[in-house]
Structures are given as structure tokens and as C-alpha cells.
C-alpha positions as CSV (number, residue, x, y, z in Angstrom):
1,X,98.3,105.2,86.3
2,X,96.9,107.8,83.8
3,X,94.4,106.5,81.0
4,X,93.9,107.7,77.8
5,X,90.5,109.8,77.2
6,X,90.9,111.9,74.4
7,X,94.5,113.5,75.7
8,X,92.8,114.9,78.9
9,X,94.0,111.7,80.9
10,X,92.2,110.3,83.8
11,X,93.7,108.9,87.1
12,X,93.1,105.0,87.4
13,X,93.6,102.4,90.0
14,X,97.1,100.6,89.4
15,X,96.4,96.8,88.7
16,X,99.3,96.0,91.0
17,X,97.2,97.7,94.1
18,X,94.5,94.5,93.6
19,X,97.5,92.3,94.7
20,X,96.1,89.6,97.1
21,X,97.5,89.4,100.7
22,X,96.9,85.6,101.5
23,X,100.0,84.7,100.1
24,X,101.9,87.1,102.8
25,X,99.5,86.7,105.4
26,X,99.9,82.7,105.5
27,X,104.0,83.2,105.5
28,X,103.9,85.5,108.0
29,X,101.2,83.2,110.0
30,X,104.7,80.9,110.8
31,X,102.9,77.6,111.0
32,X,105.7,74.6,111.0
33,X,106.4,73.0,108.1
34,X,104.9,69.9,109.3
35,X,101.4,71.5,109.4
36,X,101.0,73.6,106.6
37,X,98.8,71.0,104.8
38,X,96.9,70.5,107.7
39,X,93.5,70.9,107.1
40,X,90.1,70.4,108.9
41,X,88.7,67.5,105.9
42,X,92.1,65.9,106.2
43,X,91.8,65.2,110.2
44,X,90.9,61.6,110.7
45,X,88.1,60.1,112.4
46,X,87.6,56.9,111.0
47,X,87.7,53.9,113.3
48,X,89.0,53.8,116.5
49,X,88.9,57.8,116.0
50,X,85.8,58.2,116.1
51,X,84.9,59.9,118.9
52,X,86.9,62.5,118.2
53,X,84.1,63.6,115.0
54,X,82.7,65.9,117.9
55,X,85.9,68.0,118.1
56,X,86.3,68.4,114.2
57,X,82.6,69.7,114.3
58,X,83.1,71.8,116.8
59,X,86.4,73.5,115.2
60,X,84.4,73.9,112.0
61,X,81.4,74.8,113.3
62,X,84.2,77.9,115.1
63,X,85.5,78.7,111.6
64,X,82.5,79.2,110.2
65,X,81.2,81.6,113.0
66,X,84.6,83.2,112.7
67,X,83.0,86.6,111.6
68,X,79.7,87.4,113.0
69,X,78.4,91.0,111.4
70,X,81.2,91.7,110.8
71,X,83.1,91.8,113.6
72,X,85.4,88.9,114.8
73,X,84.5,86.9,117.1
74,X,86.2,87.3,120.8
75,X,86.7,83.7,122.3
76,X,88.4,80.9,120.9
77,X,88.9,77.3,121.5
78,X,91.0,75.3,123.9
79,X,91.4,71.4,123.0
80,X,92.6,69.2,125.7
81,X,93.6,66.0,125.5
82,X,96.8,63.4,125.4
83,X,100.0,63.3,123.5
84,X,99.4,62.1,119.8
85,X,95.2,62.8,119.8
86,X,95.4,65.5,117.1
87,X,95.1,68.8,118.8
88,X,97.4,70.9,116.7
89,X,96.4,69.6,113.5
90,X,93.2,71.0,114.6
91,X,94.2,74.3,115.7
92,X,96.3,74.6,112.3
93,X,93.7,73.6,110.0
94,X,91.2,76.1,111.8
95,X,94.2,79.3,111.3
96,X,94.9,78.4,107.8
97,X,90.7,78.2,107.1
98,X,90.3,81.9,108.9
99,X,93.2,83.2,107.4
100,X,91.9,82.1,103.9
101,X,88.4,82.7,104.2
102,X,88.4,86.3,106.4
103,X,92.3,87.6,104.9
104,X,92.8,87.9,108.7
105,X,96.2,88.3,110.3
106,X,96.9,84.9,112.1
107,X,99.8,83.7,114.2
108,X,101.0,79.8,115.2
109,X,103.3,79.6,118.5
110,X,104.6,76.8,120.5
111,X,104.6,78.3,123.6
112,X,108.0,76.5,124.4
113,X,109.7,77.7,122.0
114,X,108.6,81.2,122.0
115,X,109.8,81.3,125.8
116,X,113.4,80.6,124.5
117,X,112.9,82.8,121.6
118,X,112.2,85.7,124.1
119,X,115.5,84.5,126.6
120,X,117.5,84.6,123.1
121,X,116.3,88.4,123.3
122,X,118.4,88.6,126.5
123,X,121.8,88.7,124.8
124,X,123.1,92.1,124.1
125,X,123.7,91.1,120.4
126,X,120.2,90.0,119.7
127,X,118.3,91.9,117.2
128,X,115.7,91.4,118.8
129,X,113.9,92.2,121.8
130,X,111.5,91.2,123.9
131,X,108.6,93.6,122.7
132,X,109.2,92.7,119.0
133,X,108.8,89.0,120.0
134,X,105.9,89.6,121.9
135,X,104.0,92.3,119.5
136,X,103.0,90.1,116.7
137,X,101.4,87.5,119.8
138,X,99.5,90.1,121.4
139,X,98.1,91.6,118.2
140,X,97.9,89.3,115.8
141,X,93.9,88.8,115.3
142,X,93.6,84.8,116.0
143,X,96.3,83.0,117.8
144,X,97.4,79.6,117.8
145,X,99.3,78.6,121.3
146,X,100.5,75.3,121.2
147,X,101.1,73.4,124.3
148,X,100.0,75.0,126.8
149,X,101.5,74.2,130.2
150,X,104.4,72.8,128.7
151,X,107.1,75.2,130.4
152,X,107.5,74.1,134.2
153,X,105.4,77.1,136.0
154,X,108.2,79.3,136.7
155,X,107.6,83.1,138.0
156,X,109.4,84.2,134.8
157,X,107.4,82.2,132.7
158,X,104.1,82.7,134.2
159,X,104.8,86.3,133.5
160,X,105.2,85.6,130.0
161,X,102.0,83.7,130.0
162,X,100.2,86.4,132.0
163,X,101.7,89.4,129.5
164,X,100.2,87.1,126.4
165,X,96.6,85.6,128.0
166,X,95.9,88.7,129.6
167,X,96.8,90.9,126.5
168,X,94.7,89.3,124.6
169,X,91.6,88.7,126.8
170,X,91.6,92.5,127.2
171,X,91.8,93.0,123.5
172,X,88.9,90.3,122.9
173,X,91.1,88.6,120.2
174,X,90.1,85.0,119.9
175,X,92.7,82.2,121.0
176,X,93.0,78.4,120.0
177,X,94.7,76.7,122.7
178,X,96.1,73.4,122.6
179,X,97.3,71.4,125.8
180,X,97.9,67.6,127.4
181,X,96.7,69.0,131.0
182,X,92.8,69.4,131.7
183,X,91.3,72.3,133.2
184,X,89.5,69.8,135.7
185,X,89.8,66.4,136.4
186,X,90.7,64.2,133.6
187,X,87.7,62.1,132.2
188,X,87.7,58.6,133.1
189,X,88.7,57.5,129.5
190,X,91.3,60.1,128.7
191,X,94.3,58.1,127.5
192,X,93.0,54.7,128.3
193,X,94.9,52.2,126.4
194,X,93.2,50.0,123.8
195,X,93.3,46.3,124.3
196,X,97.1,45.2,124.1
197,X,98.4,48.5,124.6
198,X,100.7,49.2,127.8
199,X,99.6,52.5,130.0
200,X,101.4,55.2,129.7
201,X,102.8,57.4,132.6
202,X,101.3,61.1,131.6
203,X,100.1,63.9,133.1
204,X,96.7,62.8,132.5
205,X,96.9,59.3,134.1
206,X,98.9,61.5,137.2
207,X,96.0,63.9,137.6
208,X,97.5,67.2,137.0
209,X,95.6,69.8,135.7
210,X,96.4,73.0,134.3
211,X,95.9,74.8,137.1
212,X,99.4,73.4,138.4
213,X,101.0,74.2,135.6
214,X,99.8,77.7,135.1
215,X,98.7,81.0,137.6
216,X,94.9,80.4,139.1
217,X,93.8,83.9,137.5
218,X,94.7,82.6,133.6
219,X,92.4,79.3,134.4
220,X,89.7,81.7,135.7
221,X,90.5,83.7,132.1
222,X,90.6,80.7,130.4
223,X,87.2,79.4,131.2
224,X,86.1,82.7,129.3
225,X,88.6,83.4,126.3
226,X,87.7,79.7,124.6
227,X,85.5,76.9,125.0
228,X,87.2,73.5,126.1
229,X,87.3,70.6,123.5
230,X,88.3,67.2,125.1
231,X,89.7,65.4,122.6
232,X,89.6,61.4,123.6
233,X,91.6,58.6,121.8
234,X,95.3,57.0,120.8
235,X,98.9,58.2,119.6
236,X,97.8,58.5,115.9
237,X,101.4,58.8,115.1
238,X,101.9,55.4,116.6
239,X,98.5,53.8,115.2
240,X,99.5,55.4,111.7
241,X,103.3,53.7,112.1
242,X,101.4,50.5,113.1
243,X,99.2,49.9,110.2
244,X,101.9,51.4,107.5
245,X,104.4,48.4,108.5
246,X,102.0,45.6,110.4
247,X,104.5,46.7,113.6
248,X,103.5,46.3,117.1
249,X,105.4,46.1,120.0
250,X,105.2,43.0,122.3
């Protein structure tokens, strides 16, 4: 815009150019619904949750190293643990904080439904296509990847995997990683029922590990893209459920 000095007129800065981003950048981030409000002082550790304070220090002591002289920092997190523990309300708080704090580009994927995402691409009448699925993964400058190992380890979809993991390990773009298979053997108390609670048939309790769920070369990537997290405890949803309505099962 011009301002007024005398009649001679003097260039300016538009006010509408000081527009913030974070608005845009936290739509285009595509967390779920579901874990939009999810944030790292909301995550619960009281009680029986305890043990899982370690992981919430860990993920904020990650945000807050987020930026180091300026330049982002090149590994990310991968928390393990079972079904229920709290992984992706971790890895969702810890986006929406570096998004918010660092105006960052940030990106939330379940990796199961990205695969079918990318197959929709197959059909000639998609608008999309594989690439433009794939671009905003690869670039984006911190990644969520939810549930890792999830897709049965398929040559099509460990070339999916390989395209994303190895993409970014090259680029040094830091990844949070969330995942119900260890990298190693499961600890002895990962999963283990509280008294009166049944034990439940997972992949935990059967000993896989992600290495039979994904390519030997991503593990060996893995080890050095993000530090593993074991998270240890219950099904919050079903401790929540219990003590909201006194129910539990016989």
C-alpha cells in the first residue's frame, strides 16, 4: 500500500502480508478429529499410569530440542508399546506443539490408510496419483506415521514403506513413529494384565517384532531415524470406560 508523506507517497508493507500461517499449517497437518485436542499436559499418568511419566518426558523433552541453532533436528521418536497405552496421543500432542512453537510444516498418517489412499490412486478416474499422495509424506518437515507394521508385509507395501522411510532418512527429516510390534524382544511386562484382568492374545504376548512385519534394511534405518520409547501399561480406553460407569467384565 502507498502512505501518505506529504503527496510524494511511500511504499509500505500491506497489513494483510503479517497474516499468521498456524491456522493453515494445523489444517493441512490432517490430524483426526479425535486428536486434535490432544496435547502433551493432557496425557495421563496418574495411577496405574505411572510408569509411562518416562515417555511423556521424553516426547517433551523432543519438542523442546525440536530446533537446535536453528536448524531442525534430524531423528525422531518411535514409541512402542500395546494397543490402548497412549502412543498416538503422544505423537499428536508432540506435531501440534512443533507446529505451534516452530510454524513448521507437519503431517499425521495412519500408515493403513494412506496404503489404501495410494491403491484408490490406481483407478483411472482418480484425481489423484500416487506422487501427489506421497509428496506431502516425503517432504513434510516432521511426520507422524501411525501404526507402524500394521499392513501385512507385502512386496507392494514394503515398497511403499521403503519409498517413505528411506525418503526421509535421506532428507534427515525427523519422524514420530508409533507401533504395537517391538524392534527387539518384547519386555517382560509389556502387556501384562493387572490383577483380574484376562491376557490378551497380541502381537506382543506372540513375540513378533517388527522386523517380521517390515524389510530388515528399514529396522537397521529405524535404529537411527528415532529413538525407541517403550511405552508399558493397560487399554486406557477400557480403564477410562471402567471407572466412568463402575463396569468390569467377569
Amino acid at each position: 500500500m502507498i502512505a501518505a508523506d506529504g503527496g510524494a507517497g511511500t511504499a509500505r508493507r500491506c497489513s494483510c502480508a503479517a497474516v499468521d500461517p498456524l491456522p493453515a499449517l494445523e489444517r493441512e497437518a490432517g490430524i483426526p478429529s479425535r486428536y486434535q485436542g490432544c496435547r502433551l499436559d493432557k496425557f495421563d499418568v496418574r495411577g496405574p499410569r505411572e510408569r509411562l511419566l518416562e515417555a511423556r518426558v521424553l516426547t517433551e523433552r523432543w519438542v523442546a530440542d525440536f530446533r537446535l541453532e536453528g536448524q531442525l533436528r534430524g531423528t525422531g521418536m518411535l514409541l512402542l508399546g500395546p494397543t490402548g497405552v497412549g502412543k498416538t496421543h503422544l505423537a499428536a500432542a508432540a506435531l501440534v506443539e512443533v507446529i505451534r512453537q516452530h510454524r513448521v510444516r507437519g503431517r499425521f498418517v495412519d500408515f493403513t490408510t494412506l496404503i489404501y489412499q495410494i491403491q484408490s490412486t490406481f483407478d483411472a478416474a482418480s484425481a489423484e496419483t500416487k506422487q501427489s499422495v506421497l509428496d506431502p509424506v516425503l517432504t513434510a518437515d516432521v511426520l507422524v506415521l501411525d501404526e507402524l507394521g500394521a499392513q501385512k508385509p507385502s512386496p507392494w507395501v514394503s515398497e511403499v514403506l521403503y519409498l517413505i522411510l528411506n525418503g526421509r532418512y535421506t532428507r534427515r527429516l525427523p519422524t514420530l513413529f508409533t507401533s504395537n510390534y517391538y524392534l527387539d524382544e518384547p519386555p517382560a511386562l509389556a502387556g501384562a494384565p493387572r490383577a483380574g484382568e484376562p491376557a490378551a492374545a497380541t502381537p506382543e504376548r506372540r513375540g513378533e517384532t517388527l522386523s517380521t512385519r517390515i524389510p530388515a534394511m528399514l529396522v537397521s534405518r529405524l535404529w537411527e531415524m528415532a529413538r525407541p520409547v517403550v511405552m508399558l501399561g493397560g487399554d486406557y480406553r477400557k480403564d477410562v470406560r471402567r471407572f466412568q460407569t463402575g463396569y468390569w467384565p467377569e
